[in-house]
ROSE-4610 file (N, C-alpha, C; in Angstrom, 1 decimal, always signed):
// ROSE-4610
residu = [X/X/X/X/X/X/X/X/X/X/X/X/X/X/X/X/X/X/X/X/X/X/X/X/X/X/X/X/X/X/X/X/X/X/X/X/X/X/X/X/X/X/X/X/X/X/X/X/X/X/X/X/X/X/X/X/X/X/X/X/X/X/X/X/X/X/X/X/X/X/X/X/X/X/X/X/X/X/X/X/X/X/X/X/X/X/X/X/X/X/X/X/X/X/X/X/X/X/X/X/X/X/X/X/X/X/X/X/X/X/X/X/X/X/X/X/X/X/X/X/X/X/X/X/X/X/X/X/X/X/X/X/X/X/X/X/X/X/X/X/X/X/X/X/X/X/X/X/X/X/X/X/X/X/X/X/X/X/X/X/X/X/X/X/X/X/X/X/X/X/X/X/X/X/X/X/X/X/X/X/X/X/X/X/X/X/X/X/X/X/X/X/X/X/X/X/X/X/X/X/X/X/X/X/X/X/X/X/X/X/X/X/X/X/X/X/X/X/X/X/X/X/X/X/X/X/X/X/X/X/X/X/X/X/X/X/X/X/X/X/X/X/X/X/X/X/X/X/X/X/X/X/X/X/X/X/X/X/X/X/X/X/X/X/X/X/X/X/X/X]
num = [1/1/1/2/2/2/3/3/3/4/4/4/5/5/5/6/6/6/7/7/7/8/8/8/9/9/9/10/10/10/11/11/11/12/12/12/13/13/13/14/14/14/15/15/15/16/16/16/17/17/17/18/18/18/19/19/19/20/20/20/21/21/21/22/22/22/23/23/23/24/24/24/25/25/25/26/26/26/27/27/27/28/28/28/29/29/29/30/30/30/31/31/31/32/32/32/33/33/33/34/34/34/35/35/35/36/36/36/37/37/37/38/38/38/39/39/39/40/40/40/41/41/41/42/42/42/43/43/43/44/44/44/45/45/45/46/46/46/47/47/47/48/48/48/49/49/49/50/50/50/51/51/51/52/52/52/53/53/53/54/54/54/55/55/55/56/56/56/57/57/57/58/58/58/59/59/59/60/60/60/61/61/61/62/62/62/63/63/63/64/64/64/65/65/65/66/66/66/67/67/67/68/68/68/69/69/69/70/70/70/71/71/71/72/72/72/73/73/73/74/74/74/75/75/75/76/76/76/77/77/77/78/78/78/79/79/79/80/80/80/81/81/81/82/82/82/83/83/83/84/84/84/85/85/85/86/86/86/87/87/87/88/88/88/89/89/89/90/90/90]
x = [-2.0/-2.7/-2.5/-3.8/-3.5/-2.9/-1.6/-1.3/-2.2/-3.4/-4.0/-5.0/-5.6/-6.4/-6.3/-5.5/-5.2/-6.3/-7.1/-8.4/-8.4/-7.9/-8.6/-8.1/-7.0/-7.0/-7.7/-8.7/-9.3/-11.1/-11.2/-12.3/-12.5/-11.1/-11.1/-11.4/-10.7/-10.5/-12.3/-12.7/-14.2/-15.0/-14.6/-16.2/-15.4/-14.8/-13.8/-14.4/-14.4/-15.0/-16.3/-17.2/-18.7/-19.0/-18.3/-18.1/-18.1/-17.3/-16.8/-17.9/-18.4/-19.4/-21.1/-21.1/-22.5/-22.7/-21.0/-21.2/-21.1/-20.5/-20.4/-21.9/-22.8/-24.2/-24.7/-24.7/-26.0/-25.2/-24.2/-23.5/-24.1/-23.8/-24.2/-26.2/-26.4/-27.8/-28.3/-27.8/-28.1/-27.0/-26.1/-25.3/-25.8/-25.7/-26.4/-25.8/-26.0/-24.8/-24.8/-25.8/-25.5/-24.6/-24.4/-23.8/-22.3/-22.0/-21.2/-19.8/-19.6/-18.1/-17.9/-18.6/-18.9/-18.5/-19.6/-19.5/-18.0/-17.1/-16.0/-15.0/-15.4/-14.8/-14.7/-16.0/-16.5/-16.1/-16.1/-15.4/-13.7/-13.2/-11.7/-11.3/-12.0/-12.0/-11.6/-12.6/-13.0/-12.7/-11.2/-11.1/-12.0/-12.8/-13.6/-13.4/-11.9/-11.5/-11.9/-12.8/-13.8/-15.3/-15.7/-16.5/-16.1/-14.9/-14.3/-14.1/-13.2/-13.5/-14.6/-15.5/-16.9/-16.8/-17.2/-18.0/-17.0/-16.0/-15.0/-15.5/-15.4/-15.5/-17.2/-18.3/-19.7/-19.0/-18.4/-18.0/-17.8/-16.8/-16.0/-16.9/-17.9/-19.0/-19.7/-20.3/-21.4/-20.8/-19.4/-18.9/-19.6/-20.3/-21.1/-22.1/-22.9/-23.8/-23.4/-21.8/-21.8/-20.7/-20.3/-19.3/-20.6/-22.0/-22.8/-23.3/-22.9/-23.4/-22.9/-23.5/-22.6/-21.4/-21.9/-20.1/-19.1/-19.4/-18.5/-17.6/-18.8/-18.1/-17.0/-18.0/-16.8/-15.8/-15.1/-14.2/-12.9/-12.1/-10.5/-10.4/-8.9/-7.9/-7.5/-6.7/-6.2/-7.0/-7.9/-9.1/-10.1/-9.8/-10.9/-9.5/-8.0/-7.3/-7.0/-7.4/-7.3/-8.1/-9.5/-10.8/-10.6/-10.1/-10.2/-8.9/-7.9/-6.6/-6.6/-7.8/-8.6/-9.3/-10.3/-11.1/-10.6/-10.0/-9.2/-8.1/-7.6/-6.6/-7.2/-8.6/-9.6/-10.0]
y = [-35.1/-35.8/-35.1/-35.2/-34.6/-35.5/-34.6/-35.5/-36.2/-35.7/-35.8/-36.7/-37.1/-37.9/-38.7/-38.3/-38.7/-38.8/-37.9/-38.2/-37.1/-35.7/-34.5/-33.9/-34.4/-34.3/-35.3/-36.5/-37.3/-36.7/-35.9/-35.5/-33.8/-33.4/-32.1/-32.2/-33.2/-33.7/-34.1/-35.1/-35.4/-34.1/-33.1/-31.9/-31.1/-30.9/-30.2/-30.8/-32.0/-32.7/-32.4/-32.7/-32.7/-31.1/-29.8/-28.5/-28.6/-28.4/-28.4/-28.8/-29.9/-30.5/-30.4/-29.9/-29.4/-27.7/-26.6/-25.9/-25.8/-27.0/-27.3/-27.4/-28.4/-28.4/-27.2/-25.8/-25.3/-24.3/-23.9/-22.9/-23.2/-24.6/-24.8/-24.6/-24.8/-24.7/-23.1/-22.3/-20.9/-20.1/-20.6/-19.6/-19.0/-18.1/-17.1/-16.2/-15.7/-14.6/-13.5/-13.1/-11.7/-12.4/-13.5/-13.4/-14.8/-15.0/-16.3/-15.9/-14.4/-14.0/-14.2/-13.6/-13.6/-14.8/-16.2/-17.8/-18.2/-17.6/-18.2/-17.4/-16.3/-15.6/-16.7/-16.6/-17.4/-18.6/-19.5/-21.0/-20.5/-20.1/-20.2/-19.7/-18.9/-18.1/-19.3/-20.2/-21.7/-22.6/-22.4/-23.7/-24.7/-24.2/-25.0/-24.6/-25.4/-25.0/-25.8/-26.9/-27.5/-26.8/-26.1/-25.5/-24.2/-23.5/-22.6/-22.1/-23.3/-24.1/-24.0/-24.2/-24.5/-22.6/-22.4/-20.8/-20.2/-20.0/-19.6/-19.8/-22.0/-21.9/-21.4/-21.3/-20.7/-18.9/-18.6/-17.2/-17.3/-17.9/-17.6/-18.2/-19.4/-19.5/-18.3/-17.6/-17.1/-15.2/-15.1/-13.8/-12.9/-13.1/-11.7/-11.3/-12.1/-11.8/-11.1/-12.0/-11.7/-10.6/-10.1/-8.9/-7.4/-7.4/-6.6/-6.5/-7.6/-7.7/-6.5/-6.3/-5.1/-6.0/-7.3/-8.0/-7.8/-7.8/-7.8/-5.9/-5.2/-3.8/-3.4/-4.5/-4.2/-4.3/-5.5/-6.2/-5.0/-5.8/-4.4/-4.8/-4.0/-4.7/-5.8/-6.2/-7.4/-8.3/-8.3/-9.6/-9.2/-8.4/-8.3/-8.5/-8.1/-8.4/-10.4/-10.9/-12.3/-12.8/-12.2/-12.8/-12.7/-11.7/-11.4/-11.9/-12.1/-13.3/-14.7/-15.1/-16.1/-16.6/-15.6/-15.6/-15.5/-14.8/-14.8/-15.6/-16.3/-17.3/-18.9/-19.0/-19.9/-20.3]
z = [+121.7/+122.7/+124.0/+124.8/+126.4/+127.1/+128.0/+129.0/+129.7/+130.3/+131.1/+130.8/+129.7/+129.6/+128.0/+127.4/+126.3/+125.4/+125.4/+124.7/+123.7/+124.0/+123.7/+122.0/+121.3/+120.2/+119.5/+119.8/+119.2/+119.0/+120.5/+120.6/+119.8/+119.7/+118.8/+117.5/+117.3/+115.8/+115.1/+116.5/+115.7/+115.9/+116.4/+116.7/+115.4/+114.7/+113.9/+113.0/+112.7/+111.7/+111.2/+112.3/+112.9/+112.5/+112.5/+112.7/+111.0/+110.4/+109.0/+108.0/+108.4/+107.5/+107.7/+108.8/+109.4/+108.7/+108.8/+107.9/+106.7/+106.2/+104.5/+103.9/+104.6/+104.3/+104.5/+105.7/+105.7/+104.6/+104.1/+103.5/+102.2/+101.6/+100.5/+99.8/+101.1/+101.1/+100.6/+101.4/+101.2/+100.5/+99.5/+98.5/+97.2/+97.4/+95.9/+95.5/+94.6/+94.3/+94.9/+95.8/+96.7/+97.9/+97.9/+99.4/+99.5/+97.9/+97.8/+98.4/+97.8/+98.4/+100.4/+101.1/+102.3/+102.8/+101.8/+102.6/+102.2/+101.0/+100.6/+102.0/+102.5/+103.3/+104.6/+105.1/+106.1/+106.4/+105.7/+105.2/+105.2/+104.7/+105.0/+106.1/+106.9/+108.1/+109.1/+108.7/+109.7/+109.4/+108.2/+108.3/+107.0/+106.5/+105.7/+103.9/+104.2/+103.0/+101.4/+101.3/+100.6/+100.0/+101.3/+101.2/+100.2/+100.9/+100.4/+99.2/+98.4/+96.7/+96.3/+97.5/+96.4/+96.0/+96.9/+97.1/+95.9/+95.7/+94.6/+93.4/+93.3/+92.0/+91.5/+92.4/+92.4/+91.8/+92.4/+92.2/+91.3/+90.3/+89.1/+88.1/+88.3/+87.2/+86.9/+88.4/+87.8/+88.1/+87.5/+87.6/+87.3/+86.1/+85.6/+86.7/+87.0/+88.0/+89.2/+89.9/+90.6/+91.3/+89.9/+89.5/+89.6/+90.2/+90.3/+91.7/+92.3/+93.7/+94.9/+95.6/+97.0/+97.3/+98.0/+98.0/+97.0/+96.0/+94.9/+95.0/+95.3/+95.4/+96.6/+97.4/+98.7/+98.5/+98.0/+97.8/+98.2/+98.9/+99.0/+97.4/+96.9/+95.5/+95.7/+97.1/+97.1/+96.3/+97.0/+96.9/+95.5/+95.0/+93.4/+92.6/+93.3/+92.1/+92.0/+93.0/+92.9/+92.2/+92.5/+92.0/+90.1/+89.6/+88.5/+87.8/+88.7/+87.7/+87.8/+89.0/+88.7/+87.5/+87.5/+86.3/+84.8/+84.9/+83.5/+82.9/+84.2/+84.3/+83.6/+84.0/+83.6/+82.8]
């Protein structure tokens, strides 16, 4: 809470909220497999760790597809070796 007006972790908390779910909708709207890795990027980046889950478990359904994508090539190790002890963990 602010000293000063006692308002401002109430008012953070709702635009955070308001923030999270405004990008949960448009993210889910536009995920495909050329670009699912990015939104799972994007979403945990912000915080939008629901969304996050989503874009993953989208990733790990449709791995074959999206084990062809440029995202997919980019990937460092870290992050293809998670993706793939995910998947096989499954």
């Amino acid at each position: 809470m602010d000293s000063k007006t006692g308002y401002s972790c109430i008012v953070y908390t709702y635009v955070d909220a308001i923030h999270n779910v405004g990008l949960m909708l448009l993210m889910q709207r536009i995920c495909c497999v050329g670009n699912c890795i990015g939104i799972a990027d994007f979403s945990y980046a912000h915080g939008c760790l629901d969304l996050y889950q989503q874009a993953r478990d989208f990733i790990y359904y449709n791995f074959a597809e999206v084990s062809k994508s440029d995202e997919f090539l980019q990937l460092s190790q870290s992050q293809l070796l998670q993706v793939v002890l995910h998947f096989y963990a499954t």
